[in-house]
N, C-alpha and C positions, 0 to 999 in steps of 0.2 A: 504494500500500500504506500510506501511510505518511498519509493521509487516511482511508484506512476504517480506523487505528488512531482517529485522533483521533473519527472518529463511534463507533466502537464505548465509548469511554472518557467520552464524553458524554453517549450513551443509558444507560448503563452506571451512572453520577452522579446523572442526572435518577430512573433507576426506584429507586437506592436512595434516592432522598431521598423519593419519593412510598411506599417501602414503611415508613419508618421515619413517618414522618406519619402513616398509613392506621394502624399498628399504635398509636399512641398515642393517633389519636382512637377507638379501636374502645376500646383499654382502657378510655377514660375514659365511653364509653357504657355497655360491662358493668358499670361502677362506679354505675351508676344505675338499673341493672335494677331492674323489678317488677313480674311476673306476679299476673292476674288471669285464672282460669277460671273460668266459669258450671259447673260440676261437674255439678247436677242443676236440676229443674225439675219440683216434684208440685203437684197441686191440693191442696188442705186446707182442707176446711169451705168458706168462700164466699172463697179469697183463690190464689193462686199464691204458693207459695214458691217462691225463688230461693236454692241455696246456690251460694256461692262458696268457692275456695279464692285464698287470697291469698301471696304469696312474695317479699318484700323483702329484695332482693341491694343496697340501696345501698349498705351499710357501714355505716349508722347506723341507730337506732331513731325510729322514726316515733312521735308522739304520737297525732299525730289527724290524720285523714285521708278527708275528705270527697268523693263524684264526685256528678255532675248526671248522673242516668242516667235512658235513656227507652224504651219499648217499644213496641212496634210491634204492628198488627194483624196476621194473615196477607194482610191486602190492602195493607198498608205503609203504611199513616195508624197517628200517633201515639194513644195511648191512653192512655198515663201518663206524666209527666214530675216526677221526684221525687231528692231528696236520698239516696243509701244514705250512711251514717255507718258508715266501720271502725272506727273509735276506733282505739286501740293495736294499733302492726302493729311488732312487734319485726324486729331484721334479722336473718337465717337462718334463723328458724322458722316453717312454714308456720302458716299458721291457715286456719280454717274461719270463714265467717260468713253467716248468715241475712239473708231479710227477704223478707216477706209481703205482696204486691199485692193489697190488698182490692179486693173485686168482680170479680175475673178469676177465670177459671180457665187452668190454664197453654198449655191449645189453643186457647187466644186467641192467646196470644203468639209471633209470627214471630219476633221479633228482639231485641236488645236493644243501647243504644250506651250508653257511655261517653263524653257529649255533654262533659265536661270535668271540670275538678277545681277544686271547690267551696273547701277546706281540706284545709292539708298542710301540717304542723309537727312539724319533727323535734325529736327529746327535748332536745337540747343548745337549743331558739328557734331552728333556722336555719330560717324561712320561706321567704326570698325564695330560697334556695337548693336548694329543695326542688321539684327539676326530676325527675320521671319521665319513663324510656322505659320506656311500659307496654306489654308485652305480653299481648294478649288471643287464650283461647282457650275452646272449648266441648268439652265430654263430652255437653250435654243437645243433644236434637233442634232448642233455641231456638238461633237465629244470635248473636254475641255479638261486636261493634265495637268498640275504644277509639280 
């Protein structure tokens, strides 16, 4: 008895140190959140727009904020591989932002990734600290990776 005390009081020890760790690194991830959804996806004239809606939960305001984004055929060869530029991405408030793939139209486009991030500078100069867990998600038909 007096052993499956000392196991129970051990496992007991070990899971709250794993719960109390797991809940501090989760805080410190939600603390870097930042949603990015492909919202829509229409032809227009000879180009495909792409709106996005953007959602920066860091805590801080973002200045400038660049991704290497690429798109995909519906037969999954690459077609375009370009800079989109957020500029100012305030924290708590959603924004809306465009941007226009000349010579597509948008039933060309299978896909779309989030190949990396180009530029990210928060308002205060913190660059190097300007780590996103981006989450990607789509409302349009086009697939949407970060």
């Amino acid at each position: 008895m007096k052993g499956n005390l000392k196991n129970f009081q051990k496992c007991f020890l070990v899971s709250s140190i794993f719960s109390i760790v797991f809940s501090v690194c989760n805080a410190e991830t939600l603390k870097h959140r930042f949603s990015l959804q492909l919202n829509s996806a229409q032809t227009v004239e000879n180009a495909c727009r792409l709106t996005f809606v953007v959602d920066n939960q860091t805590e801080k305001d973002i200045s400038e904020l660049v991704f290497e984004t690429v798109l995909f055929s519906q037969q999954g060869k690459v077609i375009f591989f370009t800079l989109f530029d957020f500029g100012e991405v305030p924290y708590g408030i959603p924004r809306v932002r465009q941007f226009d793939v000349p010579n597509y139209s948008c039933e060309d486009v299978k896909q779309v990734l989030i190949n990396g991030m180009d530029k990210c500078v928060f308002s205060n100069g913190g660059v190097a600290e300007c780590k996103l867990k981006l989450e990607t998600s789509s409302r349009s038909e086009i697939g949407f990776l970060g």
